[in-house]
N, C-alpha and C positions, 0 to 999 in steps of 0.2 A: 412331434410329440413322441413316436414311438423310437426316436434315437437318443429323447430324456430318459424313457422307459429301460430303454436295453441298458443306459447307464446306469441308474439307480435297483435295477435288477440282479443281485450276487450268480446267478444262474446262467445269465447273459455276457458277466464279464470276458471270458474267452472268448467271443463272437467277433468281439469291437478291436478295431486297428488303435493302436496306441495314437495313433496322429489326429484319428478320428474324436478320442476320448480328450485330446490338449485343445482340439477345435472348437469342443462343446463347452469347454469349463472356461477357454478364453472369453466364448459371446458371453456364454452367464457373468464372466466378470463384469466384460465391458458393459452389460446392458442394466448389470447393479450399479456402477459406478458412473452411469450417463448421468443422473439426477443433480451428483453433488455438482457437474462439471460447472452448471451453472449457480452465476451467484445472486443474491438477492441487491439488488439494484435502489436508486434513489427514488422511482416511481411507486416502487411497493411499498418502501417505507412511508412515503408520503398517503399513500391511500391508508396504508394500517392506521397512522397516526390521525384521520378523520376521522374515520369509526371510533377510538380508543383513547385519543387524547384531554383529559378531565379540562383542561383549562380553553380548550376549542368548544369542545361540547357545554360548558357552562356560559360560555358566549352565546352560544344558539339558545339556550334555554333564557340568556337574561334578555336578549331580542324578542322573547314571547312575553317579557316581561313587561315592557316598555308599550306593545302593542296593547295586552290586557289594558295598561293603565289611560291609554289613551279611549280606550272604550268608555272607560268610570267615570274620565272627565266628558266627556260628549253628556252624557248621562246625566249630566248635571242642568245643561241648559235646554233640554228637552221634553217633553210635558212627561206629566208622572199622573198616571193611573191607577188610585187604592180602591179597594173595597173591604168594607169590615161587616161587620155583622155578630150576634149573638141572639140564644134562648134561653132564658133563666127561668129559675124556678122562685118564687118567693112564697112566704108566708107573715101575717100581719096576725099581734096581739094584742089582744087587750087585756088589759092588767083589773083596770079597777069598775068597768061597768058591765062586768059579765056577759060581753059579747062574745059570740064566737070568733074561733079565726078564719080570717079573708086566705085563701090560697090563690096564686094567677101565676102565668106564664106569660110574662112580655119574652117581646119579640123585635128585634129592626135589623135593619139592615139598610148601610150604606156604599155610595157610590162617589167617588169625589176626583175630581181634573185638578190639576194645579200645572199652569204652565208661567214659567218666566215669561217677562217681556222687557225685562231693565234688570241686569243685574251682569254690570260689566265685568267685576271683581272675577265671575267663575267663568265668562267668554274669556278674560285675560290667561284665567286658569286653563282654559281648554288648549288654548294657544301655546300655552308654555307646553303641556304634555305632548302635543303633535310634536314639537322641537324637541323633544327626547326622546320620540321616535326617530327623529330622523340622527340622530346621534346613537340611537340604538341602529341603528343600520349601518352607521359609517365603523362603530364598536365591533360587529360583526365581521366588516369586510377589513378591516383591522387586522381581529384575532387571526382572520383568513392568513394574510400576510406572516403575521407572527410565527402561526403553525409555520409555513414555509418559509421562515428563515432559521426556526428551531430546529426543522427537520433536516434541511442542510446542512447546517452547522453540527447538529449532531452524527451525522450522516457520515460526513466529512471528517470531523473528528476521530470517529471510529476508524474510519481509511486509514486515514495517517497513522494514526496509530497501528495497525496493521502493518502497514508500509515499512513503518521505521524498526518493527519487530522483526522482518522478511532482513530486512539490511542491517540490523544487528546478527543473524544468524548467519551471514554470508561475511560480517567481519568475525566472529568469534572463529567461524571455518578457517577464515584466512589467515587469520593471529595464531589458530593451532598449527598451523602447516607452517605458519617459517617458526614460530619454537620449534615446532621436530627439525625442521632445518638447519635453524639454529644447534640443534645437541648432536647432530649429523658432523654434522662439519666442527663442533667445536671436540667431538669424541677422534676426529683425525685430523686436529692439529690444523684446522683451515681457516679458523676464528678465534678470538678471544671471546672471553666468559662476560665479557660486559654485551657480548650481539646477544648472547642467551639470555642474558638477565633482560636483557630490553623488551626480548621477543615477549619472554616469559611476563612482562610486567605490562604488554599489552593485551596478553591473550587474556588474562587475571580481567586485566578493565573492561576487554569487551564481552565478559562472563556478566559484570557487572552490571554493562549496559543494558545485556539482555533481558538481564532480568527488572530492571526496572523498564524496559518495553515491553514488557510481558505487563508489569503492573498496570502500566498506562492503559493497556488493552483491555483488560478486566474494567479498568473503570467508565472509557470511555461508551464500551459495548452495553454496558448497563447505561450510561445517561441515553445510547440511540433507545432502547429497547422498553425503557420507560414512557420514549415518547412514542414509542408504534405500540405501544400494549402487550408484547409478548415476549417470548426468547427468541433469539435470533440461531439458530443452529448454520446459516449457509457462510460462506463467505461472501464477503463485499464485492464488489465489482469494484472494478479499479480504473482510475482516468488513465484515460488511452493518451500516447505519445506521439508526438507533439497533441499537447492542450489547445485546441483551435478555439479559442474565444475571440466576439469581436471589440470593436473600439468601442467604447460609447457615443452614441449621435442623442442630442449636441454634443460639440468637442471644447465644450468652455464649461469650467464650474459653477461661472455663476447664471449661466443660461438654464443649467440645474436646477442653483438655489432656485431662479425667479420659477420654472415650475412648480418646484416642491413646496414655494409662498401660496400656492394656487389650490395643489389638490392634495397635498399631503392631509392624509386623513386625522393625525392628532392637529394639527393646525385647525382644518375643515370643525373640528369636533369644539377645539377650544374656541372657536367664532360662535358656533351653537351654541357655547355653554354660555357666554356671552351674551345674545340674545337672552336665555332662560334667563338669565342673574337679571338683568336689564325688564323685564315682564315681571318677574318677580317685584320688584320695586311700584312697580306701578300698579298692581294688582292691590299690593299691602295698600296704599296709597285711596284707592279703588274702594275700600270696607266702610270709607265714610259717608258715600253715595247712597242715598236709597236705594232697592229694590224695591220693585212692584212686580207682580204676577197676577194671573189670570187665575181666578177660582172658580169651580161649580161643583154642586153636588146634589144628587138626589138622596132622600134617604125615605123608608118607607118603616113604619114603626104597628106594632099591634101589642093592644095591654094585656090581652089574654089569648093567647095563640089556640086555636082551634074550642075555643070555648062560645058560649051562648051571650054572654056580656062583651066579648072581646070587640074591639073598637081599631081598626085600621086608619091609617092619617099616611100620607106622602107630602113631601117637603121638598119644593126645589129649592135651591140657592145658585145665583150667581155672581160677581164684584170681582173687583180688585184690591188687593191686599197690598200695605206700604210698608215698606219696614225699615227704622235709619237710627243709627245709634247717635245717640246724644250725650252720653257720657259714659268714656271705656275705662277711665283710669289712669292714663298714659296707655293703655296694650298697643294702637293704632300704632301711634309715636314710635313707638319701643321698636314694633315690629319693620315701620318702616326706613329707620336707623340704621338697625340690624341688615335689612336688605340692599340699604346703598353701600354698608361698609362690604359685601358680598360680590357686592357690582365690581367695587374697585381691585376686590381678589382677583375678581376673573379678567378682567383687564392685566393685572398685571401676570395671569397664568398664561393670557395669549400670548402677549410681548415674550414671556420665556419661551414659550414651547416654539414662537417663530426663530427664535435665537436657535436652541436648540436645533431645530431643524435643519435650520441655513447651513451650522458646523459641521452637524452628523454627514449632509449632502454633499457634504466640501469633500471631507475624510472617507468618505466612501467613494466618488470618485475619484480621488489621488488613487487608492487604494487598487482599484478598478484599473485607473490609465498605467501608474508604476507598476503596478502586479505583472500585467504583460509584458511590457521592459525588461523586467526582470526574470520572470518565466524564460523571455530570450535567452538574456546569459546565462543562466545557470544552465539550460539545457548546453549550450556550447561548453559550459565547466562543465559537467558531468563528465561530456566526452572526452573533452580533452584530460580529467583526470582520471579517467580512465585506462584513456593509454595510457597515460605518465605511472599508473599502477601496475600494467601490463607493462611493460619496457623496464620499469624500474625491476621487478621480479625477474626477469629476462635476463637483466645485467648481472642482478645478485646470482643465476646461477653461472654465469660462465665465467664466475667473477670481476666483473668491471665493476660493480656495484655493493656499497656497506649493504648490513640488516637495515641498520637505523633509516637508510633510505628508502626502502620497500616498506616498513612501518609508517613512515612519513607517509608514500603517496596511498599506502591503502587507507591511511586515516583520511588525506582530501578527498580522497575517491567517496568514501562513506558518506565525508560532511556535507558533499557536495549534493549526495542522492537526499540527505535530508534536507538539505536547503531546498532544490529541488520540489518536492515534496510539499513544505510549508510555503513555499512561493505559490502553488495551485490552488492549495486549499485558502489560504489568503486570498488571491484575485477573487476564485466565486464567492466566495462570501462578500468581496466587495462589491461583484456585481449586485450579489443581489440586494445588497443593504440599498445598492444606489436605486434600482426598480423599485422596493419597496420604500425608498424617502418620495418618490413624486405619487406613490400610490398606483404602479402599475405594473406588481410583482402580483402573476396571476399562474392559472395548472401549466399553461404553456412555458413559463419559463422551466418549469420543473421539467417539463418532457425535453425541453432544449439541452438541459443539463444534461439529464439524464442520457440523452442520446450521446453524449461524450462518453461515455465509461464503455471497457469492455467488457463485456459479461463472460469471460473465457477467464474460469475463476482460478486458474490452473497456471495462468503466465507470471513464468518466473521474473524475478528481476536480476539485470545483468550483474554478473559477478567478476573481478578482478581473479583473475587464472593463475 
């Protein structure tokens, strides 16, 4: 503290060794510039986007929704407890034989039970609401998934996007450097005007690239940041080299689909729904049956509430009450039409979404098993067109080698780092679509992922020299 002081002190400057004073302002640097070093990684984004994301959170709120409703219907087939009561005031006249008027204060007050004991239509109903509970829970662990394949994908997206901005900058570098070599050699007679024009007409395009990597970047950084709820100020962490993913176990597609027939949660939900539609029908069906219920009540009444004449009476009742419609109009009919044509909806929403499903499972795992194949080779093209970028510049300058050949391999070199690139971001995404079709993309895949990236936000990407 007191060697900050001597620094920031005008009185003290003469005291201090000049090597002393480079020592102090280097830690200050370093110790301002520790924070950025690292970057904001897949873990945080996925925790942001639980707290912050509207269509996760409307999820959890419409699972309180479904719970509520299943309360209502319980509620229905359970005895019901009223009490009523009132104190009036009256007065009585007489018009034409000159009596005076009667004033009184009645008074009662009642108590009354009413339980079902036969009224299958609203047990059908209750049945149905519990099965949309349980479809609100599989909706939930749904939207769960969802969140974590949006957050990936958008995650990921942003990467790349980054990535391919880092390797447009490191081609525009490299494009300017053989134009100035290009007008080098062509200002002493060691080229012709067609290497400059080339050079010049690559370094033009990779101006061009950049800046539409640059656009990409603004957009994609806004869909991640939308979905974590904030701005993002850090940089991304980036997949670490070699991408160590593994196979998928099982190692057949359709060992997949037959899970993803099992527990895939839109499959699981459209069975539900299934059910419901199929209750439904039966319930409408169900309104032609009588009801009977359990009644009782007590009720205790006074003609003149705290008066000299007033007159107290209590009243029990108890029975059974029937009730059965005999003629609705067609409503019954209409209604129960209505609910088989519904049934056969949901039949045939099942049959899709099990389609559906089987494809998406297929396509995710292709995507999943090819991705690593591929990830293979392009990491071997990387390299290998990396030397052939390095070698090719090498030749150009000792002369064994045209421009147009050094333009040539710096561009595979480039395409390579983004093929590269879009081969990672592809595989995970395929993994994870293939977890999330059997319903078994959970935090730990996200921490698995996540554990691939480096957080050393600072690692350049290799350049052709």
């Amino acid at each position: 503290m007191n060697g900050i002081m001597n620094l920031l002190h005008p009185n003290r400057r003469r005291l201090i060794h000049p090597t002393t004073t480079r020592t102090w302002w280097v830690a200050l640097c370093l110790l301002s510039a520790t924070p950025s070093a690292f970057a904001y990684d897949l873990w945080q984004a996925y925790q942001d986007a639980q707290q912050n994301d509207p269509t996760y959170l409307s999820s959890m709120a419409q699972k309180k929704v479904y719970d509520a409703q299943k309360s209502q219907a319980r509620a229905v087939i359970l005895p019901t407890v009223m009490v009523t009561g009132g104190i009036y005031k009256t007065r009585k006249q007489f018009w034409y034989n000159q009596l005076p008027d009667t004033h009184t204060k009645p008074a009662n007050l009642t108590v009354s039970l009413n339980q079902p004991i036969f009224a299958l239509d609203k047990l059908t109903g209750y049945k149905q609401v519990s099965v949309n509970a349980q479809i609100g829970e599989l909706k939930l662990a749904q939207a769960k998934q969802d969140l974590i394949t949006r957050v990936v994908q958008a995650y990921f997206g942003a990467w790349l996007a980054e990535h391919n901005v880092k390797v447009a900058k490191n081609v525009l570098i490299a494009a300017e450097r053989q134009y100035q070599m290009a007008q080098k050699n062509f200002e002493v007679g060691n080229t012709t005007v067609i290497d400059t024009q080339e050079a010049q007409t690559m370094w033009h395009n990779a101006q061009a690239a950049l800046i539409n990597a640059q656009t990409n970047v603004d957009n994609a950084k806004s869909t991640l940041e939308s979905v974590v709820g904030h701005p993002i100020d850090e940089p991304l962490a980036g997949i670490s080299a070699p991408l160590k993913l593994k196979m998928p176990v099982p190692d057949t597609a359709d060992k997949w689909i037959a899970r993803a027939s099992e527990s895939n949660y839109n499959v699981k939900m459209a069975e539900l729904g299934y059910q419901v539609a199929d209750l439904e029908t039966t319930r409408m069906a169900q309104q032609r049956l009588p009801q009977i219920s359990i009644v009782a009540s007590r009720k205790w009444n006074r003609s003149n509430y705290n008066e000299l004449n007033d007159e107290q009476t209590a009243t029990n009742t108890i029975g059974l009450e029937v009730s059965m419609p005999i003629f609705d109009s067609g409503l019954i009919g209409g209604q129960v039409r209505e609910a088989e044509a519904k049934k056969t909806i949901s039949v045939q929403s099942l049959r899709a979404t099990q389609i559906s499903v089987a494809q998406g499972t297929r396509a995710a795992y292709n995507q999943a098993v090819s991705g690593l194949a591929t990830i293979s080779a392009l990491e071997s093209a990387q390299s290998a067109a990396k030397k052939s970028a390095d070698s090719n510049l090498l030749g150009y300058q000792l002369g064994m080698r045209i421009n147009v050949d050094v333009l040539n391999a710096q561009n595979t070199y480039a395409q390579a780092q983004y093929n590269l690139a879009q081969a990672q971001y592809n595989t995970i995404l395929g993994n994870v679509n293939l977890k999330s079709a059997v319903g078994g993309l959970n935090d730990e895949d996200v921490q698995y992922i996540n554990a691939l990236l480096s957080n050393d936000a600072s690692k350049p990407i290799e350049t052709s020299k």
